[in-house]
N, C-alpha and C positions, 0 to 999 in steps of 0.2 A: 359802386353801391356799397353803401357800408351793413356790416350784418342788421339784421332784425328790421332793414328798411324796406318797403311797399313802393314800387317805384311804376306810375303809369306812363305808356309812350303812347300821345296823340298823334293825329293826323289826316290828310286826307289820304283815298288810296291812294297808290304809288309813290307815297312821301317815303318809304324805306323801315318802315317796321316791320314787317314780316322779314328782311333779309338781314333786319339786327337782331331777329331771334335765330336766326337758321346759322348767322355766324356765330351765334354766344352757344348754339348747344354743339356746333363743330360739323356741321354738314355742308357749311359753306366757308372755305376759304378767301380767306378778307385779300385785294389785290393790293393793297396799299395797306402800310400798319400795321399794328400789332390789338391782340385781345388778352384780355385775362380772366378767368374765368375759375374761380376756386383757388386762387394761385397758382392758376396752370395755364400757358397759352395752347388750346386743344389744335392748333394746327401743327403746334410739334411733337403731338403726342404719337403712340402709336401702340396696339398691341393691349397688355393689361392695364398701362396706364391711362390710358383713353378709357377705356372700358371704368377704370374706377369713378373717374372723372363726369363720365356719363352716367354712373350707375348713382351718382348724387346729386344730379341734373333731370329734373323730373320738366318736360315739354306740352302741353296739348296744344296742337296743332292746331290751327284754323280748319283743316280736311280732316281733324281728327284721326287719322290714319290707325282705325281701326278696320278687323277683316269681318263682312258680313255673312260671310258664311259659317263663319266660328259662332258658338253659344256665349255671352254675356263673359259667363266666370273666367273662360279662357281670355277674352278680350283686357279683361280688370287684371287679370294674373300675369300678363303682358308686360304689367310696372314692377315685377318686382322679377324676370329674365336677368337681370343683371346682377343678380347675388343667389341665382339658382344654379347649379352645374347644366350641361350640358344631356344629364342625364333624367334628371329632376325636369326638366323643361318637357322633354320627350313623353316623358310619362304621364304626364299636368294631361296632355294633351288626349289619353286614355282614360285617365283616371284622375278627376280635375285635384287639386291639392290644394289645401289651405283654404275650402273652402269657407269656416266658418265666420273669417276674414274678409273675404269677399263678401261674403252677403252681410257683415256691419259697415261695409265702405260702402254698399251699394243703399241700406236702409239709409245713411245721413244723404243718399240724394234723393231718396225718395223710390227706390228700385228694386227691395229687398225682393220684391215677389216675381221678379225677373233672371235670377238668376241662371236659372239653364234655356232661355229663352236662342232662339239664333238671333242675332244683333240686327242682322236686315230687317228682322218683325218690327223693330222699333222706329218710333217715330224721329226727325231731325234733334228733336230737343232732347227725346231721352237718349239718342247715342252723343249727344252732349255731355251729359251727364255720365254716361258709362266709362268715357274719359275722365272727368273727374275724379270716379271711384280708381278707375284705373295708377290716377296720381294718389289716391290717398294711400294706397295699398303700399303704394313705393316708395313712399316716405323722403323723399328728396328735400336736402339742404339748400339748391337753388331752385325754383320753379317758375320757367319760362310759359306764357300763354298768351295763344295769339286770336282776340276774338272768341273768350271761354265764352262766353254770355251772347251770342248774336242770334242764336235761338230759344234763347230763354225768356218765360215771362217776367216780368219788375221781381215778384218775389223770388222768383229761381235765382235771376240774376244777381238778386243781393246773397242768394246763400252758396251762390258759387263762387261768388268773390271772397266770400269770410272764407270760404275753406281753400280756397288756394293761397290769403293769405295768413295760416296757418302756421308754416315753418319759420315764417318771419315775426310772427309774436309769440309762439313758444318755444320757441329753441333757438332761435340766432341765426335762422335760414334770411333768403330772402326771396322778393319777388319781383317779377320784372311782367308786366300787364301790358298788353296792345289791346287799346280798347277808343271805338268810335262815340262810347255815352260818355258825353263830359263829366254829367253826375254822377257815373259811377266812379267815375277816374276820383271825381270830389270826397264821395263816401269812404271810399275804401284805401286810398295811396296815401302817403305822407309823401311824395313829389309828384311832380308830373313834369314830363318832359315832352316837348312838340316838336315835330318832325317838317321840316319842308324839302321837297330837293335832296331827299338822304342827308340832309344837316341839320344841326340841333338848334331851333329858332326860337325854342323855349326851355326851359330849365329852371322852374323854382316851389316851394314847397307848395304844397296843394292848402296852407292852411291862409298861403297870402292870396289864392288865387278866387274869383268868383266864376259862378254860372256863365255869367257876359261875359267873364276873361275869354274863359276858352270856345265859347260861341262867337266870338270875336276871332279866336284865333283861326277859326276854323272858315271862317266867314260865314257862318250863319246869321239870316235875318229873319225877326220874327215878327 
């Protein structure tokens, strides 16, 4: 991926997207091969250089792997653990920190009025959402996401996608999208990549590509 580039990966289930985001952010060691990631292979990393490498590596999971027992602010403050001491984290957790922050990450999803809410109160789409803020908070120069939008209505889904493709148009970040709406993949990527079998069966710019390309690739019939 070259910087500032938007890059979506199709597929059906178990084509292998979700296990080429968990190797790119270093939670799954690849058995064959190599990765690179920031110019760092993270399976060699260890210790604080992992941690940096991570702390510029901004993820939303598919499970979203937020805690529901925690209130909103803590959940979104969660993205930015990796350039807080150890001491500072502890105390967030008393005495929330940074919030004025959070509740402007949380107004561009539409959340502001949630912020000391517990996360379990919320509906699938808004703990969608609280993930998002959770990345904007964090500021990451790569931003991996797998399924941001799969509970989101057309309009969310479009402003989920502008803002996670964010670092990739103003700063020279980039983005790497697992996403099942062809159209979005169209709107929002400048590639698009297809998955079959964990192997890459497609690979080219999203501006050569149409609707029926990827409804085709996917075998839809309408």
């Amino acid at each position: 991926m070259a910087a500032g580039e938007r890059v979506a990966v199709v597929g059906a289930s178990g084509a292998g997207k979700s296990t080429l985001l968990n190797v790119l952010n270093g939670t799954v060691v690849p058995t064959a091969g190599t990765v690179e990631v920031l110019g760092r292979d993270p399976s060699a990393l260890r210790g604080r250089e992992l941690r940096q490498v991570r702390a510029r590596t901004g993820t939303v999971h598919q499970h979203l792997e937020l805690t529901g027992a925690l209130r909103v602010v803590h959940n979104v403050n969660a993205g930015r653990l990796g350039s807080w001491s150890a001491a500072r984290a502890a105390w967030s957790l008393l005495r929330p920190q940074g919030v004025p922050e959070v509740r402007a990450a949380l107004d561009r999803v539409g959340l502001a009025d949630r912020v000391f809410e517990r996360t379990d109160r919320l509906s699938g789409g808004q703990r969608q959402r609280v993930a998002l803020a959770r990345l904007l908070v964090q500021r990451p120069d790569l931003v991996l996401a797998d399924e941001p939008a799969s509970a989101l209505d057309p309009a969310l889904a479009d402003l989920a996608l502008e803002l996670l493709g964010e670092p990739a148009r103003s700063r020279g970040g980039a983005l790497l999208v697992c996403l099942h709406d062809p159209a979005l993949a169209l709107r929002h990527c400048d590639r698009v990549v297809g998955l079959l079998d964990g192997r890459v069966a497609l690979d080219a710019p999203a501006t050569s590509l149409t609707l029926a390309d990827l409804e085709r690739f996917y075998g839809v019939v309408r």
